[in-house]
N, C-alpha and C positions, 0 to 999 in steps of 0.2 A: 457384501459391503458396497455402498457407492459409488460408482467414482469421484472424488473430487474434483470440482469444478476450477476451469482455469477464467480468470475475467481478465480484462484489459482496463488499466486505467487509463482516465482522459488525462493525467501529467504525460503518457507515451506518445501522446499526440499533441504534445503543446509545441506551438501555438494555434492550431487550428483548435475548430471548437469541439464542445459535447455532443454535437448533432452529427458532424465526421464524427466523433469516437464509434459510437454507436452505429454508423451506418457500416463502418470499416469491421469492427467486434462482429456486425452479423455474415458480413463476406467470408471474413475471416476463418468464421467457424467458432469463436469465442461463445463461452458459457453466460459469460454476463461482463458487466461493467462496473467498475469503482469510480465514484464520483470524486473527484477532488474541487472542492467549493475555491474557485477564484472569482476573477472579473467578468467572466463568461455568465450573465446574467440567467441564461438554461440551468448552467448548475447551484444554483440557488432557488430553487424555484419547483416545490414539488411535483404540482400539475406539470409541467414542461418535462419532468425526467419519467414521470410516470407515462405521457404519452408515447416517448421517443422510446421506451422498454416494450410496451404496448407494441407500437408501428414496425420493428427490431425481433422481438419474440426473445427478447433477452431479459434475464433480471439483473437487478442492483444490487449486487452485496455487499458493498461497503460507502461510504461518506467520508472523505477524509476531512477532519474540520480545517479551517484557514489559519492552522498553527504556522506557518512556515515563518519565515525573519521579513518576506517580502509580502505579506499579506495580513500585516499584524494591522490596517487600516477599514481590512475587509469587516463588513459587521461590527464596526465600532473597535475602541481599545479597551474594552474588559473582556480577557482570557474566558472565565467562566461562559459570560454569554454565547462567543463565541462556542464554543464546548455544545450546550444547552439549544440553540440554534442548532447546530450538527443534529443533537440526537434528535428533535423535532422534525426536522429533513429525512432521517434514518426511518425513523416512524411511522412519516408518512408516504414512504417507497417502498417498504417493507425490507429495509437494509438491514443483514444482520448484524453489523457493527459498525462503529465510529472509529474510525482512527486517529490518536493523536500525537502530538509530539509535547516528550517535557518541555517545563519551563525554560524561558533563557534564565539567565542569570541576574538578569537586572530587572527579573517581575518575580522581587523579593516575597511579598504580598502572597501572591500568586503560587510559587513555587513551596512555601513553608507550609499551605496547607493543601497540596496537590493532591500525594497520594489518597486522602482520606475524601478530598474532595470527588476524586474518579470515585471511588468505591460507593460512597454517597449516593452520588447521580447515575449510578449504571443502576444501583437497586432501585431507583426512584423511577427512573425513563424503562425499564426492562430490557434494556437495550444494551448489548456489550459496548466497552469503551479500551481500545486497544492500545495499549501505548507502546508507543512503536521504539526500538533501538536507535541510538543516537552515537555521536563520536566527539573526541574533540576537534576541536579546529585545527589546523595544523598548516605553517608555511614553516619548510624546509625542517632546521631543529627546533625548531620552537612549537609550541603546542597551548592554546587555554581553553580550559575547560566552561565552554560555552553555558551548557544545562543544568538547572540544579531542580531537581536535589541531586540527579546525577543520569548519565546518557544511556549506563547499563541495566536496565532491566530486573536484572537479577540481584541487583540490590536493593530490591522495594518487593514489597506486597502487593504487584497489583497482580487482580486477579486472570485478566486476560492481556496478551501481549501482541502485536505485531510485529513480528522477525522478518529485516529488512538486510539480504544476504548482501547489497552493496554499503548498507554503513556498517554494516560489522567491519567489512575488509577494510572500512575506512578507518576505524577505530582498529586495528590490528588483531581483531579477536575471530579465533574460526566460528566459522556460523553453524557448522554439525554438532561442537561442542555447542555453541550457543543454544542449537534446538534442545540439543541432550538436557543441558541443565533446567531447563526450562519446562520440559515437559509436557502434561497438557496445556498449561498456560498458552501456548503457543496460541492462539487460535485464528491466525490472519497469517499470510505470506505474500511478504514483495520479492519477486522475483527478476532479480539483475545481476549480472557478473561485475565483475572488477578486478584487476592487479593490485589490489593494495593501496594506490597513491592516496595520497593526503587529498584529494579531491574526491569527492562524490560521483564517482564516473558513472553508471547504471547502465551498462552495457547490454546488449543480447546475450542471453544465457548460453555460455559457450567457450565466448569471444573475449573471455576474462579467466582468469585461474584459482576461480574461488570453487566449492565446493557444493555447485549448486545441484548437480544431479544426486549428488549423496545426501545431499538435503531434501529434495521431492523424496525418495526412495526411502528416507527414515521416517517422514511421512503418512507416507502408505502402509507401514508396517507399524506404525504405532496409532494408529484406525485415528489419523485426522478428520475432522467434522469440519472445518472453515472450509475458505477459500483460497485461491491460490491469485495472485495478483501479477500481472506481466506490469514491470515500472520502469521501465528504458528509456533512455536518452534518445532523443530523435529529432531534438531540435533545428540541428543543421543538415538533415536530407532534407532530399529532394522525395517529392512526393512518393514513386516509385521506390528509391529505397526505404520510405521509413515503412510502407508494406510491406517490402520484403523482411524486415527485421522482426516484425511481428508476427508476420506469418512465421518466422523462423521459430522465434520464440513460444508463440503457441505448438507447433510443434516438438519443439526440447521438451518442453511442459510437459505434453502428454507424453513421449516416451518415456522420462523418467517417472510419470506415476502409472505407468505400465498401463496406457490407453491408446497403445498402436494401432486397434482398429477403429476408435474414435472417427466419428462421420465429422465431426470437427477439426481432425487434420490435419485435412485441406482445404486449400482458400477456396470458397464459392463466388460466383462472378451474377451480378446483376444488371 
């Protein structure tokens, strides 16, 4: 069997850009990179991600399209295109899936013909279209349900999914159960800890009390084929630390999918 590959997404390094992601993924030891398409004009831009894979020796395994709440400007405001452009990007880097997030709630439109419309376009583009776990909103008691047709997964038909172990916790749902039900659908992992809060924490896998090593380790035993995704918070370090966090978590990564002698380990220095 394989080993499965761990990548770094350029969100773990936001705000700096795609070119640090990449130069840091190959210090690092990282197998490749997920692209998360923001204002960073690199990661829209196929020649520019294809050279920096190239220059790196790393590959692209994912595109995450500009679903978020704060990028709904990016690439215009029609969802679909947005979508459509991703898998374009995915295509032409040889990325093996898109990642998406449901609709909000208020792209009525959008959201009543989703599920049919992913399935649609992933046979059309050849190209998987992940949609990724979602939660509700949540300050203090109060709670609305942001995404429709709905956050969880497991209530729809799609056919490939991305299981994201910090919104599950966010949503109050275990994420081993999560993978459980889900099965092979699974075919994409973000990997981040969290305590539970109603905030979207993304922590280093570890440094939270969610289920993340038992999550790699069900993985490996039910012969995963995707990727594995490091998606950490690292906003407010400092340079220094957010390596260190990385590097740390490229290492969780490979211990739990039993890759201890992995030459990726350890950080390589340039």
């Amino acid at each position: 069997m394989n080993a499965i590959p761990v990548h770094l997404s350029t969100s773990s390094v936001y705000p700096e850009n795609a070119a640090y992601a990449f130069d840091l993924a190959e210090r690092l030891g990282y197998d490749g990179v997920e692209i998360m398409v923001w204002t960073d004009p690199v990661t829209q831009e196929a020649g520019a991600l294809r050279a920096l894979a190239d220059l790196h020796h790393l590959e692209i395994g994912a595109i995450h399209a500009p679903t978020l709440l704060l990028a709904q400007r990016l690439w215009g405001w029609e969802p679909w295109v947005k979508i459509e452009r991703a898998l374009d990007l995915a295509a032409e880097v040889g990325a093996g899936c898109v990642v998406v997030h449901p609709p909000f709630r208020w792209q009525r439109g959008y959201a009543e013909g989703f599920v049919e419309g992913v399935a649609e376009r992933q046979a059309r583009w050849g190209v998987k279209i992940a949609v990724e776990n979602m939660f509700p909103w949540r300050s203090g008691v109060n709670a609305m349900q942001a995404y429709l047709p709905g956050p969880d997964p497991r209530d729809f038909p799609y056919g490939d999914v991305t299981l994201d172990i910090s919104h599950a916790a966010t949503a109050g749902t275990d994420a081993l159960e999560l993978a459980r039900d889900l099965g092979d659908r699974v075919s994409h992992l973000h990997l981040g800890d969290s305590f539970g809060s109603f905030k979207d924490e993304h922590l280093v896998p570890g440094r939270g009390n969610q289920k993340c090593a038992e999550v790699l380790e069900h993985l490996v035993q039910t012969g995963f084929e995707g990727v594995v995704s490091v998606e950490v918070g690292t906003r407010r370090m400092k340079r220094e630390a957010r390596e260190q966090a990385l590097a740390e978590s490229l290492a969780f990564g490979r211990e739990h999918l039993g890759q201890h002698d992995s030459p990726g380990a350890a950080p390589r220095t340039s």
